[in-house]
LUMNU-435426 format. One record per residue: residue number from 1; x, y, z of N, C-alpha, C, O in turn. Coordinates in Angstrom, 3 decimals. Layout:
N
SITE    k     neast    nnorth       nup    caeast   canorth      caup     ceast    cnorth       cup     oeast    onorth       oup
SITE  NUM         X         Y         Z         X         Y         Z         X         Y         Z         X         Y         Z
...
This chain:
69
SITE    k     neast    nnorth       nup    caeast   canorth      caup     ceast    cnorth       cup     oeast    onorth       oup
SITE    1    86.445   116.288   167.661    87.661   115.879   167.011    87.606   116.386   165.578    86.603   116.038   164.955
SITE    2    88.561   117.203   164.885    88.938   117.632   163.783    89.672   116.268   162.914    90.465   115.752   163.702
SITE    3    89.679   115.743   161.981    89.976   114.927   160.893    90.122   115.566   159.390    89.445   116.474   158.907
SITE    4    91.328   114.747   158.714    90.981   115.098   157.173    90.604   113.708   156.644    90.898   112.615   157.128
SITE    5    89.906   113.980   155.571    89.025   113.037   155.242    89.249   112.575   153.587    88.479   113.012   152.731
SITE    6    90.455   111.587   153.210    90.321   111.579   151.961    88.992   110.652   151.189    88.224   110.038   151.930
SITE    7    88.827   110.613   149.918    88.335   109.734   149.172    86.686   109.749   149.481    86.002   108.734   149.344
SITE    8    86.132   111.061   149.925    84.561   111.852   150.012    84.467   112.295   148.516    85.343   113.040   148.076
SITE    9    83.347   111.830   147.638    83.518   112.326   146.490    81.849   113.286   146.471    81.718   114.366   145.895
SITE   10    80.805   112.618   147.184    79.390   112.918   146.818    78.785   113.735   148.305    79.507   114.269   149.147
SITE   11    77.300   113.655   148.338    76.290   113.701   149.220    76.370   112.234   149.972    76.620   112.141   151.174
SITE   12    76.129   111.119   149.127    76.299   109.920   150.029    77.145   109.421   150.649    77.092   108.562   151.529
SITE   13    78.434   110.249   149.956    79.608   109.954   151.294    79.646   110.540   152.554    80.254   110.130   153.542
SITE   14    78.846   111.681   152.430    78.434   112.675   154.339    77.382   111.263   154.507    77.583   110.316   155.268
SITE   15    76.676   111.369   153.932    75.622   110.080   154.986    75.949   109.107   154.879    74.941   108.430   155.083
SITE   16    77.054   108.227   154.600    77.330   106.878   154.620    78.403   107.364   155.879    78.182   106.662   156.866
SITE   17    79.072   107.974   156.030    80.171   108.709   157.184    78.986   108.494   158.428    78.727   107.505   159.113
SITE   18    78.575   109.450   158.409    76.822   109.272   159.117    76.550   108.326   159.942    76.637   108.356   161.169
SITE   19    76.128   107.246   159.082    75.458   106.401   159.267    76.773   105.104   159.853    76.410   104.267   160.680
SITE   20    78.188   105.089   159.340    78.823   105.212   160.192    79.752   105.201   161.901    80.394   104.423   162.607
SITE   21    79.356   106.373   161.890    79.860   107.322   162.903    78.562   107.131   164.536    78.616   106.784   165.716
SITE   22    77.485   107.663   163.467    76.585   107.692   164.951    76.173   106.494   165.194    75.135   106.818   165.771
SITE   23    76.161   105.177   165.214    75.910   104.230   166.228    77.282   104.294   167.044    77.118   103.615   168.058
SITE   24    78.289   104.716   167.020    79.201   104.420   167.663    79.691   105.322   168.900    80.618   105.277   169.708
SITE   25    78.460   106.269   168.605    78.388   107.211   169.532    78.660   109.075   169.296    78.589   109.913   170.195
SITE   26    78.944   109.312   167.972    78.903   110.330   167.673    77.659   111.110   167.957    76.659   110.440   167.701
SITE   27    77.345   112.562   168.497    76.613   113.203   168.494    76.212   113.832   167.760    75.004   113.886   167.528
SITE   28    77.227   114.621   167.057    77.139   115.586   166.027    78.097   114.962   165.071    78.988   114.215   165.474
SITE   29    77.882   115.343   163.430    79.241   114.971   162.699    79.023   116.381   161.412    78.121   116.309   160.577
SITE   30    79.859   117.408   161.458    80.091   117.766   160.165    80.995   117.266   159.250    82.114   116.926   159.633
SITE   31    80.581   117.152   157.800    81.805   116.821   157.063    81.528   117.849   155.895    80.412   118.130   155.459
SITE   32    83.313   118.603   155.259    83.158   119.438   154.382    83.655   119.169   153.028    84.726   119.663   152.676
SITE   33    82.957   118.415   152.228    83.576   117.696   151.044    84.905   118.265   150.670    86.024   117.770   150.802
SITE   34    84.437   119.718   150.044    85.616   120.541   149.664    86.792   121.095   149.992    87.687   121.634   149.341
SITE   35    86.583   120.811   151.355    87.702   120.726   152.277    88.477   120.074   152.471    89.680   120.333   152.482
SITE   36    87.589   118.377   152.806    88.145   117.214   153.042    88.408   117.316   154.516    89.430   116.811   154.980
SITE   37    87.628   117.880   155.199    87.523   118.065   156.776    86.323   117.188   157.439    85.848   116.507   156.530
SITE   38    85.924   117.038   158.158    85.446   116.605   159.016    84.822   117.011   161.103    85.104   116.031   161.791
SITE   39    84.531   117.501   161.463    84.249   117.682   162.898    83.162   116.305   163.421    82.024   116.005   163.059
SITE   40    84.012   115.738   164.325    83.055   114.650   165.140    82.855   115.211   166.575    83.804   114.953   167.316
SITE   41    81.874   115.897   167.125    81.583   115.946   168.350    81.513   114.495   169.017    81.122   113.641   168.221
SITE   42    81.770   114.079   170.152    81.331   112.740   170.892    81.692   112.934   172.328    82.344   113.891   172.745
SITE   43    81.173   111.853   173.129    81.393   111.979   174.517    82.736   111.167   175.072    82.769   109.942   175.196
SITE   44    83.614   111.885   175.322    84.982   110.985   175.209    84.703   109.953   176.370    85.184   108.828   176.239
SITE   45    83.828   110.302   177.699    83.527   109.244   178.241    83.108   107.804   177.830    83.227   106.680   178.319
SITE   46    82.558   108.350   176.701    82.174   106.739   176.276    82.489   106.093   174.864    82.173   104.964   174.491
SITE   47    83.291   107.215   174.056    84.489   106.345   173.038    85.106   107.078   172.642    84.930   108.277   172.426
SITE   48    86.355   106.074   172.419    88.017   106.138   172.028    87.582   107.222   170.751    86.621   106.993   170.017
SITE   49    88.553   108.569   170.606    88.371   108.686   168.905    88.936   107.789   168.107    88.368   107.499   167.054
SITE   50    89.835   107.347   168.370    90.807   106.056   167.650    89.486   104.963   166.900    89.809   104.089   166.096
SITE   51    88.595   105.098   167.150    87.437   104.158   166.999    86.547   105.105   165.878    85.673   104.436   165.327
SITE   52    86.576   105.820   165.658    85.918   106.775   164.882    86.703   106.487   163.478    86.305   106.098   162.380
SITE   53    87.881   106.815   163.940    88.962   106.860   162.690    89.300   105.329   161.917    89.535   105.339   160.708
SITE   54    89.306   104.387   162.471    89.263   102.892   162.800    88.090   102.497   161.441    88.342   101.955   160.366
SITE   55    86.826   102.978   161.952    85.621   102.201   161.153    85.900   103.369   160.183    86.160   102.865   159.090
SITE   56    85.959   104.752   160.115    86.059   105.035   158.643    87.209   104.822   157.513    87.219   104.903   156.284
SITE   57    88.151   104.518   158.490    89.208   103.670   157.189    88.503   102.208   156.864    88.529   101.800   155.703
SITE   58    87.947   101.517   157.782    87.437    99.730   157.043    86.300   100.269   156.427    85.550    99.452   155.893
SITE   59    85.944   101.658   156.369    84.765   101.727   154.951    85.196   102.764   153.780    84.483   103.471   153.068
SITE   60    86.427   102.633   153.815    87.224   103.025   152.630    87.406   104.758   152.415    87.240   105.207   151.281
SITE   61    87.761   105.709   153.575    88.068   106.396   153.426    89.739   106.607   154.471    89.899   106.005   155.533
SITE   62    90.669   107.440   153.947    91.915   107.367   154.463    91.500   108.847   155.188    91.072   109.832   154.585
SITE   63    91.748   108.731   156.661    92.007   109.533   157.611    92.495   109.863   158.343    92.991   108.970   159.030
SITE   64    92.781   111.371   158.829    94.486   111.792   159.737    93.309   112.513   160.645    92.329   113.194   160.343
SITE   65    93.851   112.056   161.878    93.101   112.845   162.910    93.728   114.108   163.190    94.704   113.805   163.876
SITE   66    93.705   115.767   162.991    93.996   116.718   163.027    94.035   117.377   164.808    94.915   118.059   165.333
SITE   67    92.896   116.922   165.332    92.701   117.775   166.415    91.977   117.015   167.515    91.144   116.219   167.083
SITE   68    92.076   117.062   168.554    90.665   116.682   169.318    90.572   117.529   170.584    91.447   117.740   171.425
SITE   69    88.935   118.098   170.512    88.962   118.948   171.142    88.145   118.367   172.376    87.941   119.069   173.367
């Protein structure tokens, strides 16, 4: 799944995204500060992206899901 990712300012915002993301089942996660992009690989068998996007807005970043591949 492709995302834009507002309100990433540092390094600890990729690993707080991170940390995050993969208990919830993410496999892979790139995020591109300068971009304000994001790629979440995951197994759609076993979660919603809606759930991805969900916990990173209640930890204070505003996100538009772009794509899911």
């Amino acid at each position: 799944m492709n995302v834009k990712i507002e309100g990433m300012h540092c390094g600890s915002c990729i690993n707080h995204i991170e940390n995050v993301l993969k208990p919830l089942g993410a496999t892979d996660v790139d995020i591109y500060i300068e971009r304000k992009f994001g790629r979440i690989t995951f197994n759609s068998d076993q979660t919603d992206p809606d759930t991805f996007i969900e916990s990173l807005t209640q930890s204070g970043y505003e996100v538009t899901k772009l794509s899911v591949i």
